[in-house]
ROVEX-166768 format. One record per atom (N, C-alpha, C, O, CB): residue in three letters; residue number from 1; x, y, z; atom name. Coordinates in Angstrom, 3 decimals, decimal comma. Glycine has a CB too. Layout:
REC;residu;num;c1;c2;c3;atome
REC;ALA;NUM;X;Y;Z;CA
...
This chain:
REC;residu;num;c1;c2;c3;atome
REC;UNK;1;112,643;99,947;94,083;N
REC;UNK;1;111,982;98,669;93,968;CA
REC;UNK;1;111,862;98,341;92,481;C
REC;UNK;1;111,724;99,191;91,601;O
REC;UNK;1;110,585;98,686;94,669;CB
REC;UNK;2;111,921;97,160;92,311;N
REC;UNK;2;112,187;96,489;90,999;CA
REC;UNK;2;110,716;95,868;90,521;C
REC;UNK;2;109,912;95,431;91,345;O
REC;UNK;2;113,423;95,246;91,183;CB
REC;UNK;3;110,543;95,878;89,525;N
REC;UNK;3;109,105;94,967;88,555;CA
REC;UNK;3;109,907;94,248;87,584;C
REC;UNK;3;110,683;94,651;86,718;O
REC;UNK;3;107,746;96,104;87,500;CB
REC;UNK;4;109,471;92,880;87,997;N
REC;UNK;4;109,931;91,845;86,666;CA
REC;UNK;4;109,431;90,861;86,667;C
REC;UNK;4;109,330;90,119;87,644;O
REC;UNK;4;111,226;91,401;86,474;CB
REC;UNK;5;108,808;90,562;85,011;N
REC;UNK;5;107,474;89,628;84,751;CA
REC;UNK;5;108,311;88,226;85,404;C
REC;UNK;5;109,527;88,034;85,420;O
REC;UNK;5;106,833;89,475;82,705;CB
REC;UNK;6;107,513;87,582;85,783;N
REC;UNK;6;108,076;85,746;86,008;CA
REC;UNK;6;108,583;85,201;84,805;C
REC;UNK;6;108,929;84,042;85,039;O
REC;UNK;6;106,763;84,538;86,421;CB
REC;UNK;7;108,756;85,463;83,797;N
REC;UNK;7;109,551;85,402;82,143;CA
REC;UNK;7;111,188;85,453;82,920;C
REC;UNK;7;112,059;84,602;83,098;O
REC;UNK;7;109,096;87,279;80,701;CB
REC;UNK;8;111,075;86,720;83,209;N
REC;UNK;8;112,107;87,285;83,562;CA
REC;UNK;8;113,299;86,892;84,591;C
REC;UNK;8;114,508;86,686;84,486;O
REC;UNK;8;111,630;88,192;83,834;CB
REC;UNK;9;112,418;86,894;85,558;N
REC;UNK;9;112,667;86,708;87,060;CA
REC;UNK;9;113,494;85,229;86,836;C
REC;UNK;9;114,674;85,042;87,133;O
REC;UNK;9;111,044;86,646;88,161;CB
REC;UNK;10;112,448;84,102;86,157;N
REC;UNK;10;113,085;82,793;85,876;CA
REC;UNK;10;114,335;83,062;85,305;C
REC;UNK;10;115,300;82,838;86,035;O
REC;UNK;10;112,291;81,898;84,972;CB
REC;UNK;11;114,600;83,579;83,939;N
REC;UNK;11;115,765;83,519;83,501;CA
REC;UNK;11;117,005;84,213;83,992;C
REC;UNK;11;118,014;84,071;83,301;O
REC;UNK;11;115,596;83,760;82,471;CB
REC;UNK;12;117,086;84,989;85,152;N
REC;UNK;12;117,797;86,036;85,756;CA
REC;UNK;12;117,854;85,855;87,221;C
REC;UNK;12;118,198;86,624;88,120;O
REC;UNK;12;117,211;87,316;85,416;CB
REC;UNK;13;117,311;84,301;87,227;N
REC;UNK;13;116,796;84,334;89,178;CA
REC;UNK;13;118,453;84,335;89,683;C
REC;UNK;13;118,812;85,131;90,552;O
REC;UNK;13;115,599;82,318;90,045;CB
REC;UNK;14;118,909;83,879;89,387;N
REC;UNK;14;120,863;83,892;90,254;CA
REC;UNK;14;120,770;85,538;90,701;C
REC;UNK;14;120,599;86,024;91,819;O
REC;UNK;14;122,853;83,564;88,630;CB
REC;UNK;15;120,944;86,178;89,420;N
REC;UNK;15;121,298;87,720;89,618;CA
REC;UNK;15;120,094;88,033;90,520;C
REC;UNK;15;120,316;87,598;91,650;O
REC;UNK;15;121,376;88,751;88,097;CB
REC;UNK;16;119,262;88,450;90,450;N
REC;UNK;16;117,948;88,592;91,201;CA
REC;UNK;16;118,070;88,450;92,829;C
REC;UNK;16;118,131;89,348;93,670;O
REC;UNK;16;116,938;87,449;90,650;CB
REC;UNK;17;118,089;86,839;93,021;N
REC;UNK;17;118,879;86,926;94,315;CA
REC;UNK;17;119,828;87,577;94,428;C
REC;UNK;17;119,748;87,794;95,637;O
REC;UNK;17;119,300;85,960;94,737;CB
REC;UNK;18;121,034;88,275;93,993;N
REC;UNK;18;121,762;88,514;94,652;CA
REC;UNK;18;121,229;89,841;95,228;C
REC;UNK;18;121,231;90,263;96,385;O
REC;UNK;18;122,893;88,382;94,078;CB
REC;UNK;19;120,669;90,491;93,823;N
REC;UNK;19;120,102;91,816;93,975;CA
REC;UNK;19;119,367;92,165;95,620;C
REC;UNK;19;119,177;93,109;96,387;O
REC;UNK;19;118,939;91,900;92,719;CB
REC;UNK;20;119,144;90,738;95,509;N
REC;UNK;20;117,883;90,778;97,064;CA
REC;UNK;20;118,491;90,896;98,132;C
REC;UNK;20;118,184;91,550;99,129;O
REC;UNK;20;116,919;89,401;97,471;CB
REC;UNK;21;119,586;90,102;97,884;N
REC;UNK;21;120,818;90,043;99,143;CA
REC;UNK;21;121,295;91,426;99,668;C
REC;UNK;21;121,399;91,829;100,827;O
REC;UNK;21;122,293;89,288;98,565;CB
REC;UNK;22;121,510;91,929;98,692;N
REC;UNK;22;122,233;93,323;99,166;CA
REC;UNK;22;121,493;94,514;99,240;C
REC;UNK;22;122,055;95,604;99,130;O
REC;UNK;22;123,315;93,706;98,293;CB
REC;UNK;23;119,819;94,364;99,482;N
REC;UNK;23;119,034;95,043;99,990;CA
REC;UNK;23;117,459;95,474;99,016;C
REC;UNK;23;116,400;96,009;99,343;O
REC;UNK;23;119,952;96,108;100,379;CB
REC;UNK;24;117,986;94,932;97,745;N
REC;UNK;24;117,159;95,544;96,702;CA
REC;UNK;24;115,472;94,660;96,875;C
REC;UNK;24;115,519;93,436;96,993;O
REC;UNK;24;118,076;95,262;94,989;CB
REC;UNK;25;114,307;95,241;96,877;N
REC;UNK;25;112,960;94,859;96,699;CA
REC;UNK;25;112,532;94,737;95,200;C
REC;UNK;25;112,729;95,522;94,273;O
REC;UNK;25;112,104;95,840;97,408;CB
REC;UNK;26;111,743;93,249;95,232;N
REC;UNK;26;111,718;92,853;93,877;CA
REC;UNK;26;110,193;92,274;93,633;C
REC;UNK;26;109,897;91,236;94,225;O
REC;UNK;26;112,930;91,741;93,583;CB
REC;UNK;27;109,418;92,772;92,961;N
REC;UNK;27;108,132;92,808;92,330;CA
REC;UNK;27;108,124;92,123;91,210;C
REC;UNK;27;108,534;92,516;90,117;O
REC;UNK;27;107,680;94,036;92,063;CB
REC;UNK;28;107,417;90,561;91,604;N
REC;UNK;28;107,117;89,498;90,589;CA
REC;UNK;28;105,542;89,786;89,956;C
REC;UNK;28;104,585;89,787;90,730;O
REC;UNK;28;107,235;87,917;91,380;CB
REC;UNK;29;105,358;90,027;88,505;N
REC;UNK;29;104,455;90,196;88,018;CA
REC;UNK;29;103,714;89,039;87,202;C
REC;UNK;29;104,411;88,086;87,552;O
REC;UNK;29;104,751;91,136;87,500;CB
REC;UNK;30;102,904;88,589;86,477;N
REC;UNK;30;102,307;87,487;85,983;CA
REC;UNK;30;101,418;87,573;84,939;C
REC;UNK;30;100,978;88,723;84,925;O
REC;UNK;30;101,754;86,922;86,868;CB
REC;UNK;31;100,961;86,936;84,094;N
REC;UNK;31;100,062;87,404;83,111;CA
REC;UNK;31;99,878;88,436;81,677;C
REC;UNK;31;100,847;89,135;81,381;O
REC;UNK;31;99,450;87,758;83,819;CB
REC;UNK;32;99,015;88,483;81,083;N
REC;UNK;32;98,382;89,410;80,266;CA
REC;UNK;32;98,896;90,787;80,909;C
REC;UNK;32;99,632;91,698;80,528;O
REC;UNK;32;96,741;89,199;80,241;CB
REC;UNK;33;98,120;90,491;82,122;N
REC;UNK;33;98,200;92,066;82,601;CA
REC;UNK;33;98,733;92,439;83,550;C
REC;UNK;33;98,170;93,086;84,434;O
REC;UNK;33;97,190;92,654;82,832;CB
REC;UNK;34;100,309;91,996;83,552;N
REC;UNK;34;101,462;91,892;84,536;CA
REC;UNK;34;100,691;92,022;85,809;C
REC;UNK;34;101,185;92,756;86,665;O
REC;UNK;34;102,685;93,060;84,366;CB
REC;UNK;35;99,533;91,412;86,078;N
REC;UNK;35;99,648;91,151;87,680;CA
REC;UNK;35;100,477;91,193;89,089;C
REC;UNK;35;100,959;90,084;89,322;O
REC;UNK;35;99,519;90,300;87,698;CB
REC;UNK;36;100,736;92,032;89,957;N
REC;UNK;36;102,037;91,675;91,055;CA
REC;UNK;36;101,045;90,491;91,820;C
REC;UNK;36;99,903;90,697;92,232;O
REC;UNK;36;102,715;93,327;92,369;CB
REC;UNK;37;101,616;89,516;91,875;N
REC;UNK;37;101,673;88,331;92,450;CA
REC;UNK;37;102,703;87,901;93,515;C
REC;UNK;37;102,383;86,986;94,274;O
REC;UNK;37;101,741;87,581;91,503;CB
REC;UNK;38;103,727;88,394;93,618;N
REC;UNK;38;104,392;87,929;94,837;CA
REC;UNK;38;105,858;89,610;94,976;C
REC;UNK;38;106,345;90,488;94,264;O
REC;UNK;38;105,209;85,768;94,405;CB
REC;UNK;39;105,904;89,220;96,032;N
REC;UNK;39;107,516;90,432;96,546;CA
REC;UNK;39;108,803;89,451;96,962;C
REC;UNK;39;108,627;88,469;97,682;O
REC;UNK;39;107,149;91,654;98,444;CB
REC;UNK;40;109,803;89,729;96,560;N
REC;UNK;40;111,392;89,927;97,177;CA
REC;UNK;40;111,365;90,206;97,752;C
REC;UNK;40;110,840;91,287;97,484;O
REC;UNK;40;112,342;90,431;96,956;CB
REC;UNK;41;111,668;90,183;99,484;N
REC;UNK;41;112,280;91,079;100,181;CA
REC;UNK;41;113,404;90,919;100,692;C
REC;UNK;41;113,308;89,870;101,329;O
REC;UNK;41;111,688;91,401;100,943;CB
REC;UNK;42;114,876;91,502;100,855;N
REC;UNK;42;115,862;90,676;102,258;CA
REC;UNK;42;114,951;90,054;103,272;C
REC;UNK;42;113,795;90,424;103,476;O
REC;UNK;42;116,894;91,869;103,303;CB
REC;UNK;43;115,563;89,084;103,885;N
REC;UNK;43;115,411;88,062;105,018;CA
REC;UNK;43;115,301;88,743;106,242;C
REC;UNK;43;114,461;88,503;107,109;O
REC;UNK;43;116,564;87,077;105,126;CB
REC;UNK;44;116,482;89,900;106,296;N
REC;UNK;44;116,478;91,117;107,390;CA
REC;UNK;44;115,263;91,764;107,529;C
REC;UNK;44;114,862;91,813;108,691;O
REC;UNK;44;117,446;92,232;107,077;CB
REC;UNK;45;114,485;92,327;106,603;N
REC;UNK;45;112,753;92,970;106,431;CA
REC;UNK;45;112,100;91,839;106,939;C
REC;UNK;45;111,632;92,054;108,057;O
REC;UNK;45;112,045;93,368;104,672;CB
REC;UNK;46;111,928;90,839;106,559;N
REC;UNK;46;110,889;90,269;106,833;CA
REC;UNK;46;111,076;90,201;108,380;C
REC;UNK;46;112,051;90,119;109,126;O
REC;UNK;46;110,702;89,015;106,050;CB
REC;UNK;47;109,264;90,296;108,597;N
REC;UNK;47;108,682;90,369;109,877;CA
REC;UNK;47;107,639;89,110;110,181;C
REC;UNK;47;106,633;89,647;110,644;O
REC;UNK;47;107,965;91,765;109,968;CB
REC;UNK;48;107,458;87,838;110,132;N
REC;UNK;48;106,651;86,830;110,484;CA
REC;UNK;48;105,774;87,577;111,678;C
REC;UNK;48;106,224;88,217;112,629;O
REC;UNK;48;107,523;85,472;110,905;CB
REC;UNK;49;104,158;87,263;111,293;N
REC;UNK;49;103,515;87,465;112,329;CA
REC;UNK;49;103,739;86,954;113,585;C
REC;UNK;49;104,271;85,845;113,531;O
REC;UNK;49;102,571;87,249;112,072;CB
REC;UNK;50;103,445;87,517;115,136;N
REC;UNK;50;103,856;86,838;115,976;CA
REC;UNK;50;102,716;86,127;116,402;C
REC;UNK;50;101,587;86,503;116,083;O
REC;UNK;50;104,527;87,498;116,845;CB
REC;UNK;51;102,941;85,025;117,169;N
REC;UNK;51;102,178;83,926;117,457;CA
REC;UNK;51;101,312;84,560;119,075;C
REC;UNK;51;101,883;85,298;119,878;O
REC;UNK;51;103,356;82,384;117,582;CB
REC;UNK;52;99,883;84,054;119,236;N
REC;UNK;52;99,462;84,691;120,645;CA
REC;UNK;52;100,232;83,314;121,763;C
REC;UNK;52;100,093;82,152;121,380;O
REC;UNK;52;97,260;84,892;120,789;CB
REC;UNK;53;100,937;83,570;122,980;N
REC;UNK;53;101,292;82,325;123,714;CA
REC;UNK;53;100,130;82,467;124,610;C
REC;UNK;53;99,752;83,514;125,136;O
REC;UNK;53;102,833;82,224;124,461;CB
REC;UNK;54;99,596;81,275;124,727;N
REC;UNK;54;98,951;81,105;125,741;CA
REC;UNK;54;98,844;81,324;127,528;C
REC;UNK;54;98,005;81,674;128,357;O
REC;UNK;54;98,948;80,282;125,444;CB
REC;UNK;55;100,693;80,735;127,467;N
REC;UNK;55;100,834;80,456;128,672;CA
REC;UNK;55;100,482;79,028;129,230;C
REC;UNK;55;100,869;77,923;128,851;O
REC;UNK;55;100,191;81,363;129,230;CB
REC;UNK;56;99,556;79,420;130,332;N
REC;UNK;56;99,037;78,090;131,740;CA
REC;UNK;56;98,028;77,323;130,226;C
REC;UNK;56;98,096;76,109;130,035;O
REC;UNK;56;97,485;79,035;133,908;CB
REC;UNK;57;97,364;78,025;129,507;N
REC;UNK;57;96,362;76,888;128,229;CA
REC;UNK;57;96,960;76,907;127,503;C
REC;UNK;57;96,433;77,668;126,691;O
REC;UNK;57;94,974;77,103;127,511;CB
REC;UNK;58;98,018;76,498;127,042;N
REC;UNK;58;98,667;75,968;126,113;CA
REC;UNK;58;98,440;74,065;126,608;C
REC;UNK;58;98,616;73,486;127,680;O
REC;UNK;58;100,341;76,760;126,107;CB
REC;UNK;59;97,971;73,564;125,199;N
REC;UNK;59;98,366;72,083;125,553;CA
REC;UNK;59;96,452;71,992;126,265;C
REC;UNK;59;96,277;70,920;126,843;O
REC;UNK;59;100,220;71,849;127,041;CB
REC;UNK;60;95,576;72,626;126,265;N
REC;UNK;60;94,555;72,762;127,066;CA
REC;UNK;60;93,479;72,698;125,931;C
REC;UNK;60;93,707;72,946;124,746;O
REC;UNK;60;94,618;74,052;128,011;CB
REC;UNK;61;92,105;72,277;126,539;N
REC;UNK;61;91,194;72,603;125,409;CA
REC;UNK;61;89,974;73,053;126,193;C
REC;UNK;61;89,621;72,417;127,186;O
REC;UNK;61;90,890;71,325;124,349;CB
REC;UNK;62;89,431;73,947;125,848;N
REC;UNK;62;88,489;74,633;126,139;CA
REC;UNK;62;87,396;74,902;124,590;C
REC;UNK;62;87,625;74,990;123,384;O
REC;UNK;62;89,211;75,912;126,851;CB
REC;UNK;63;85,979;74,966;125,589;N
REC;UNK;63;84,766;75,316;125,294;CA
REC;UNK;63;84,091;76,221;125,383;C
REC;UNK;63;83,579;76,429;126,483;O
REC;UNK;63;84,268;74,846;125,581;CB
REC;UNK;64;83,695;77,506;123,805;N
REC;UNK;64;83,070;78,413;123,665;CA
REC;UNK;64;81,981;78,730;123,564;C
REC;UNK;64;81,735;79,077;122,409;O
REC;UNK;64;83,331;78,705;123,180;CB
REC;UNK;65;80,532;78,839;124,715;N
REC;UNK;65;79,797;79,153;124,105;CA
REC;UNK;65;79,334;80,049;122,677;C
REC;UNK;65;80,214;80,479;121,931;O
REC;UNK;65;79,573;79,295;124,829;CB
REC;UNK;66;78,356;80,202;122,483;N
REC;UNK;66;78,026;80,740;121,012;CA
REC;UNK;66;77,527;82,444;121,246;C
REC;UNK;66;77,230;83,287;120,400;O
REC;UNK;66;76,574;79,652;120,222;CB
REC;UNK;67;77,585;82,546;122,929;N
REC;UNK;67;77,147;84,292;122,661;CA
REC;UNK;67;78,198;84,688;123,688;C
REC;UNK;67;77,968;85,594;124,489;O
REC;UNK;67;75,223;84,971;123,125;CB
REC;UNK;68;79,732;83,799;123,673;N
REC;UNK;68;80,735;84,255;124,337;CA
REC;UNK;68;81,777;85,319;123,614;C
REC;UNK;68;82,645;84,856;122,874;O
REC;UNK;68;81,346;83,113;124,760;CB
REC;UNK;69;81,695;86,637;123,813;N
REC;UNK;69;82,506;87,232;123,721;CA
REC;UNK;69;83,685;88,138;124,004;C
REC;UNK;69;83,529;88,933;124,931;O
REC;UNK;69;82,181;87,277;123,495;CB
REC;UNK;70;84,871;88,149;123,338;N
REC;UNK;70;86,202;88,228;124,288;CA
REC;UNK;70;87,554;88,259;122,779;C
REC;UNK;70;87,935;87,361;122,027;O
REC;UNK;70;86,314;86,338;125,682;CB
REC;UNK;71;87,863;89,473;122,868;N
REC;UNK;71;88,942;89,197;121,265;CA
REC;UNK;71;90,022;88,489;122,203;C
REC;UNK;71;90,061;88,314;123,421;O
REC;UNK;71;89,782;91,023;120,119;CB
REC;UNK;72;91,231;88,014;120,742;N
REC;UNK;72;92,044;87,134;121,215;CA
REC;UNK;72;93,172;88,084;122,107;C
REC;UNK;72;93,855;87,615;123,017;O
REC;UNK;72;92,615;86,231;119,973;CB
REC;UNK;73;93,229;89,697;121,596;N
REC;UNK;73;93,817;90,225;122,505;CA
REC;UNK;73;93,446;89,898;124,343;C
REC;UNK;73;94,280;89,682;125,222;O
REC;UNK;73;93,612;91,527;122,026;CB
REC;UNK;74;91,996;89,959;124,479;N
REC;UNK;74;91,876;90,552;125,930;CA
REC;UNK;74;92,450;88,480;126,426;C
REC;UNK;74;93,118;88,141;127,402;O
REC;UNK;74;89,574;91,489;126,540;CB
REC;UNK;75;91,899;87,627;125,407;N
REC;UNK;75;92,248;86,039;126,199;CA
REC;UNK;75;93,750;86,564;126,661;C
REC;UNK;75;94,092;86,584;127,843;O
REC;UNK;75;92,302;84,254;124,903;CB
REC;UNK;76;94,335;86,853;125,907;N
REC;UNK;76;95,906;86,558;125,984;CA
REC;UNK;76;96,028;87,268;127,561;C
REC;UNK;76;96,330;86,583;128,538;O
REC;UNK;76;97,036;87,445;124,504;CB
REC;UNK;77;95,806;88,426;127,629;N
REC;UNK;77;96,062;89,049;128,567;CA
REC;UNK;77;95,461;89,138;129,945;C
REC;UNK;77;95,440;89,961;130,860;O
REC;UNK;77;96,080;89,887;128,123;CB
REC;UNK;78;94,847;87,594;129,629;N
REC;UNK;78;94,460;86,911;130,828;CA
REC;UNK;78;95,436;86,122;131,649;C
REC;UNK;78;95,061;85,550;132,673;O
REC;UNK;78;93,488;86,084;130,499;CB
């Protein structure tokens, strides 16, 4: 895995991407005190959180009381 200040990254972004392309992880830093502020990763790594589907309430609106409790796991798996 790679560290390179945003100085850097800007002037080298072509190469950089490519670097990313062909598998390499890349650590954008920032500041005084090289801060990591953001990651590179291939497109292949990345994992987007998955969404809960509703199902039959999708498109539905419902009302929570205030001492109703129930995580979004157990709704789903209703």
């Amino acid at each position: 895995m790679k560290t390179l200040a945003v100085g850097e990254f800007k002037s080298r972004f072509s190469e950089v991407l490519k670097q990313v392309q062909s598998g390499e992880e890349v650590i954008i830093t920032y500041g005084k005190n090289k801060d990591s502020v953001a990651a590179l990763i291939p497109i292949s790594a990345y994992k987007p959180k998955s969404a809960i589907r509703l199902g039959m309430l999708r498109n539905k609106s419902a009302i929570f009381h205030d001492d109703f409790e129930m995580t979004e796991q157990e709704l789903a798996g209703l």
